[in-house]
C-alpha positions as CSV (number, residue, x, y, z in Angstrom):
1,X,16.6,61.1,48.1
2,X,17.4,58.0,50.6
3,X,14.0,57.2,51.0
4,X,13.2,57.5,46.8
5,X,16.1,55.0,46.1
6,X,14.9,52.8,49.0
7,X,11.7,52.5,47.4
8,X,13.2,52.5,43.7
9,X,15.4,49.5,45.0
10,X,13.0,47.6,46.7
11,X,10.7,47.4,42.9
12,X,13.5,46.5,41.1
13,X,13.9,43.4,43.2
14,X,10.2,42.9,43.4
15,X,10.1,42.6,39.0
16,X,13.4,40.3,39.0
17,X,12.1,37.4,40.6
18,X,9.0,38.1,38.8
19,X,10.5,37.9,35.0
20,X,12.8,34.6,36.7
21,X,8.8,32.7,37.8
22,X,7.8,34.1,34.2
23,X,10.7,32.1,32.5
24,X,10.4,29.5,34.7
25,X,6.9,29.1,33.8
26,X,7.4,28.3,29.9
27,X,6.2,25.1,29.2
28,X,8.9,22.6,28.3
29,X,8.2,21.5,24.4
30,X,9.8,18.9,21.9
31,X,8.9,19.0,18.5
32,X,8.6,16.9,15.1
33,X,8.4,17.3,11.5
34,X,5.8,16.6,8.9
35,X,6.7,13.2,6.9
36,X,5.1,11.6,3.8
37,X,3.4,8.2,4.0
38,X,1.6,6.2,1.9
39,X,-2.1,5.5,3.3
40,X,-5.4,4.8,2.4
41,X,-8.7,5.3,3.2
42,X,-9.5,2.2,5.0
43,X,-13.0,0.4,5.8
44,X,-13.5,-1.5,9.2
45,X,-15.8,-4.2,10.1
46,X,-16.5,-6.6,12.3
47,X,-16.7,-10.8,11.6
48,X,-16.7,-13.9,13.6
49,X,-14.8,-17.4,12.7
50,X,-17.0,-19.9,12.0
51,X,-16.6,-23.5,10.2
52,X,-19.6,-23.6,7.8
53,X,-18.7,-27.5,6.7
54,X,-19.6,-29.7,9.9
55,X,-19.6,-33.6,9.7
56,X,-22.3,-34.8,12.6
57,X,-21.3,-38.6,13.5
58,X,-24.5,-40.2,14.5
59,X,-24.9,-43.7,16.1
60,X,-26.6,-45.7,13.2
61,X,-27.5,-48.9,15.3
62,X,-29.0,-48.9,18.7
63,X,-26.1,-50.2,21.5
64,X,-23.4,-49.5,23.7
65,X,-20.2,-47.4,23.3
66,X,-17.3,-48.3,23.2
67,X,-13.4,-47.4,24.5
68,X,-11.4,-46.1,23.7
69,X,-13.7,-42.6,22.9
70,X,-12.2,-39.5,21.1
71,X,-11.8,-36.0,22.7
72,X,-12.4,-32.9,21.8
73,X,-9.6,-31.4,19.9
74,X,-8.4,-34.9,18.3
75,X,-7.5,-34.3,14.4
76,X,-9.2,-36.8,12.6
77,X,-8.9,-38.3,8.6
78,X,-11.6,-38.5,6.3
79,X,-12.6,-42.3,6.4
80,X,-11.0,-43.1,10.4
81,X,-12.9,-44.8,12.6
82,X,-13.9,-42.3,15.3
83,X,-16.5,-44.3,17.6
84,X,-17.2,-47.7,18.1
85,X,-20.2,-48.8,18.7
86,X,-21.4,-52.8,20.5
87,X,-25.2,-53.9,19.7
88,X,-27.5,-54.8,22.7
89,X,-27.8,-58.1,21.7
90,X,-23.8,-58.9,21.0
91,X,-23.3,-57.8,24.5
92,X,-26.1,-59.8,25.9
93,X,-24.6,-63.3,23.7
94,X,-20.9,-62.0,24.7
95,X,-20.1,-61.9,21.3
96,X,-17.2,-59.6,21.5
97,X,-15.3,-62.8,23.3
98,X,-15.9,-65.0,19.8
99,X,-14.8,-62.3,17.2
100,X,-12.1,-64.6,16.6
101,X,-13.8,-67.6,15.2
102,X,-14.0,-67.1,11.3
103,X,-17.0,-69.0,11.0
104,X,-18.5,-65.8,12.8
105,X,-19.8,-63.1,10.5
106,X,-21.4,-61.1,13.3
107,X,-19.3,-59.8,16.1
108,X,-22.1,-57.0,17.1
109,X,-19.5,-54.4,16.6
110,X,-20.3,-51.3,14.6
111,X,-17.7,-48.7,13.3
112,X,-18.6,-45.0,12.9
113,X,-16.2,-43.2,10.2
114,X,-15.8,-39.4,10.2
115,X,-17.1,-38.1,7.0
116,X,-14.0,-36.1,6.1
117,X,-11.0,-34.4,7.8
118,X,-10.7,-32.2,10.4
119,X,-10.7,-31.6,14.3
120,X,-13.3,-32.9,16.8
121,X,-15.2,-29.6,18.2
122,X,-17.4,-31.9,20.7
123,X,-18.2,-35.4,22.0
124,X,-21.6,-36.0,23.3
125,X,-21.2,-39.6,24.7
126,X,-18.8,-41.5,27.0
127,X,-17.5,-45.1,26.9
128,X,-20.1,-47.2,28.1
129,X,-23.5,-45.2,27.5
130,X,-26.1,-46.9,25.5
131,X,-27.3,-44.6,22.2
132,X,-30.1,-44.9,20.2
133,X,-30.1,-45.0,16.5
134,X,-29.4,-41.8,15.0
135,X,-28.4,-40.2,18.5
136,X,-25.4,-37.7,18.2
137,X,-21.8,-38.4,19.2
138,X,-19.5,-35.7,18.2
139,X,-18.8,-33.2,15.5
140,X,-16.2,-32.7,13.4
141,X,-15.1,-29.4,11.6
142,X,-13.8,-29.3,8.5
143,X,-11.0,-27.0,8.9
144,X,-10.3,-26.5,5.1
145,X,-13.4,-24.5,5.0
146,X,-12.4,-22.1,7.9
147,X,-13.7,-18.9,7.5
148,X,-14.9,-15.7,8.6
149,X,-18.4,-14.4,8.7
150,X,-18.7,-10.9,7.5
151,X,-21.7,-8.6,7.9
152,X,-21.4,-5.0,5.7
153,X,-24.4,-2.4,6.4
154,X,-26.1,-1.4,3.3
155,X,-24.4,2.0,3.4
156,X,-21.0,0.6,2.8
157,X,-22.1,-2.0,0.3
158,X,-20.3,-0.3,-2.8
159,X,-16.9,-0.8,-0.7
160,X,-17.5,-4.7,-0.5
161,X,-17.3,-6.9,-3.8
162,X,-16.3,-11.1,-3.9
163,X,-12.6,-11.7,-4.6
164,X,-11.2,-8.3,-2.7
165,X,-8.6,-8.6,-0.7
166,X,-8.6,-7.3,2.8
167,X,-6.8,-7.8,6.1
168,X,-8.3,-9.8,9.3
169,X,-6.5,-8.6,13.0
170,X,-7.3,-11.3,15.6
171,X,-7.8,-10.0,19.0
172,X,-4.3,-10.8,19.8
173,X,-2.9,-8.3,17.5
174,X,-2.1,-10.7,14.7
175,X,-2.7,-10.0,11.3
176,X,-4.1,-12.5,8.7
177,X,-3.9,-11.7,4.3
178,X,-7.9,-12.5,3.6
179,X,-9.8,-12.7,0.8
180,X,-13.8,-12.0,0.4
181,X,-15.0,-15.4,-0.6
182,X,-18.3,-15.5,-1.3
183,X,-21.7,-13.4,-0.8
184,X,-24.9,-14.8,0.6
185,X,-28.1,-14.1,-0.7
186,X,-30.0,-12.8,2.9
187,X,-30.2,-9.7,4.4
188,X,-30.9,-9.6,8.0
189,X,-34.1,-7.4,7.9
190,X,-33.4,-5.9,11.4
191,X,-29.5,-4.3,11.1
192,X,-29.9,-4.1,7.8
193,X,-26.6,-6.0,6.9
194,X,-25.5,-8.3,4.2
195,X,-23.9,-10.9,4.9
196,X,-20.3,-12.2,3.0
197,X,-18.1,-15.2,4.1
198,X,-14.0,-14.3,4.2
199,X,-11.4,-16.7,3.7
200,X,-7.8,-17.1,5.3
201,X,-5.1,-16.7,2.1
202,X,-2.2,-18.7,3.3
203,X,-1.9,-20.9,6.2
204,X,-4.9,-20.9,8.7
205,X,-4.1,-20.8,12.4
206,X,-6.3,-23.3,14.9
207,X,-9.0,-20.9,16.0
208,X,-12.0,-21.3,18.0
209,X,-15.6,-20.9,16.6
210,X,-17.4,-17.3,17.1
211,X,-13.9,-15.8,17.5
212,X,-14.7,-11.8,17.1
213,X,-12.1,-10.0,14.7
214,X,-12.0,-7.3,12.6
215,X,-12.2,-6.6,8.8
216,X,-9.9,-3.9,7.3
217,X,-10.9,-3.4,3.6
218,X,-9.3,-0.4,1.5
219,X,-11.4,2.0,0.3
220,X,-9.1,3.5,-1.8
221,X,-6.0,2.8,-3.9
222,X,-2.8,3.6,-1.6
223,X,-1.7,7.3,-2.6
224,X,0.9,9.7,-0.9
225,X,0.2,12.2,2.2
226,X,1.9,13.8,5.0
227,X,1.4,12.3,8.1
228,X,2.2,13.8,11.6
229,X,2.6,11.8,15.1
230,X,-1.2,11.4,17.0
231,X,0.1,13.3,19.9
232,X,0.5,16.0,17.7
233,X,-2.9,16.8,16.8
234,X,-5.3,18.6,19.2
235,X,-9.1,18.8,19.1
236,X,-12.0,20.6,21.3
237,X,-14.2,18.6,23.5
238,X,-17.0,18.1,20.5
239,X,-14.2,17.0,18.4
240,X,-15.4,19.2,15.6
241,X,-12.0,21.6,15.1
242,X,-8.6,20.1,15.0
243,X,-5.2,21.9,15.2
244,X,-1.7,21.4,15.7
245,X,1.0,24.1,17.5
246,X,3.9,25.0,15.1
247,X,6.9,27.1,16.5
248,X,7.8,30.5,14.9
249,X,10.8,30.2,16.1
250,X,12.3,28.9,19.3
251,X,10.3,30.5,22.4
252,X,7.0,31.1,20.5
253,X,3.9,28.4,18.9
254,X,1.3,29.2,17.2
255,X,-1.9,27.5,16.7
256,X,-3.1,26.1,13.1
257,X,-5.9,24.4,12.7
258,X,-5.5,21.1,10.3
259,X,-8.2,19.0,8.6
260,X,-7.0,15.1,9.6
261,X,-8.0,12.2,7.6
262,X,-6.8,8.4,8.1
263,X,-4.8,7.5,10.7
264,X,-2.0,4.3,10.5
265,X,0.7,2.8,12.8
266,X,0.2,6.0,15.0
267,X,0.3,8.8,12.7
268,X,-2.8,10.9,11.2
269,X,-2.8,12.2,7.6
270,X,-3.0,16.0,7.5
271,X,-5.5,16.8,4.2
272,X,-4.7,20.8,4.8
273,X,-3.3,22.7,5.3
274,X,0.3,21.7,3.9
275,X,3.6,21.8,5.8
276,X,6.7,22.2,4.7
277,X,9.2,19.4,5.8
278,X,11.3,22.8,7.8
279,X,8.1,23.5,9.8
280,X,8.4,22.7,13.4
281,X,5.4,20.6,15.1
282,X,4.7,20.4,18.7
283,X,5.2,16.8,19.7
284,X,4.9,17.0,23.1
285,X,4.0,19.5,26.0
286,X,1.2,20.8,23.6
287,X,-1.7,20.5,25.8
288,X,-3.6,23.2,27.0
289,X,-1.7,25.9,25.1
290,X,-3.0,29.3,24.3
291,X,-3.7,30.4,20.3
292,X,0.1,32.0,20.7
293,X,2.2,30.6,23.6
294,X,5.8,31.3,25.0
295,X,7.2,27.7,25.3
296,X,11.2,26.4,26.0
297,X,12.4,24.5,23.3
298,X,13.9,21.2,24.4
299,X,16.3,19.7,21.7
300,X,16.9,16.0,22.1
């Protein structure tokens, strides 16, 4: 009898810290509820800034120019003089000493205006180089023309139409209100794109030329759906089947598999199946759970 209680003893105390590893073992698990946004199903391309009105200044006399010279960058007005230009010859006679003398007509010195307003993107020459006629000095962008270049692949023409609005995120993170301005009449034969030109609504921030951004255009009207946290939705390695783990109660989840659609600010919209707002969502500790897994419950 000793020996039968011994070895009756010694398997209870084997199991106990057994059941204590087993409880141990749960995975910790907080949990969310399903809530209803409004969404849309949202079309993304990509653009690049561009200024589509440029105003070359050319030299349009053969001579030397002058200081002070412009810099990049330098906001000009329609009608300013931007470079000044001194003839061969009224450098050779000194002439720029005799400008003074009103019986002199000719001082040699030639004044290029910029064309209209807007910011100097370049300067070719420096004070002191000689140009020849027609030679380029600088260009100046017309920043009231600002815009965004838009290429949409045939597929996704139908989504696309002048006078749509849409939304333009800069690399930064900012987000500009756009418009779709106009649509050229080329197709580039290669991608198989065509091409549209997207204005800034509001004011336009100084951006650089060739700036990549993207292009957010709704598909659809804005309509109602539930929306659960990203985290919160599982998928296999061919991401193919999609679920989410919903608690039966407070030690046991359950897998369901759910058919996501758009996602926004962090949150995918659950098409099916439907949730009620009591249902209780795996948030986090999720991973790598079985179909039907024991989990601890932690309340915040």
């Amino acid at each position: 009898m000793g020996l039968i209680c011994l070895t009756q003893c010694q398997e209870q105390a084997t199991e106990e810290p057994d059941e204590e590893a087993a409880v141990r073992a749960r995975p910790a698990v907080t949990v969310v509820h399903v809530q209803t946004d409004t969404v849309s199903d949202v079309l993304h391309l990509s653009a690049v800034s561009a200024y589509p009105a440029k105003d070359v200044l050319r030299a349009t006399t053969t001579g030397y120019l002058l200081a002070p010279v412009p810099v990049p960058g330098q906001r000009v007005r329609a009608g300013q003089t931007v470079f000044t230009l001194q003839t061969k010859e009224a450098r050779t006679l000194h002439l720029d000493k005799l400008t003074g003398d009103p019986r002199l007509r000719f001082s040699g010195v030639v004044r290029i205006a910029a064309g209209r307003a807007g910011v100097l993107s370049s300067v070719d020459k420096l004070a002191g180089d000689y140009v020849q006629d027609g030679e380029q000095l600088g260009v100046v962008f017309d920043q009231s023309r600002f815009g965004f270049v838009l290429d949409v692949p045939a597929t996704q023409l139908r989504y696309v139409h002048t006078g749509q609005s849409c939304r333009i995120t800069l690399p930064d993170g900012r987000v500009l209100p756009g418009r779709v301005a106009e649509l050229l009449p080329t197709t580039d034969i290669a991608s198989q794109t065509q091409r549209y030109t997207v204005e800034v609504v509001g004011p336009v921030p100084q951006l650089p030329e060739n700036l990549a951004v993207t292009i957010e255009i709704d598909k659809t009207a804005p309509y109602q759906a539930q929306t659960l946290p990203r985290e919160t939705v599982l998928t296999d390695e061919t991401q193919t089947k999609f679920w989410v783990m919903r608690l039966l109660n407070d030690s046991t989840a359950v897998q369901v598999p759910v058919q996501p659609g758009q996602e926004h600010a962090g949150h995918l919209e659950i098409k099916s199946p439907r949730f009620s707002p009591q249902d209780r969502i795996v948030a986090t500790g999720n991973y790598g759970l079985e179909d039907t897994a024991t989990v601890k419950l932690v309340r915040p």
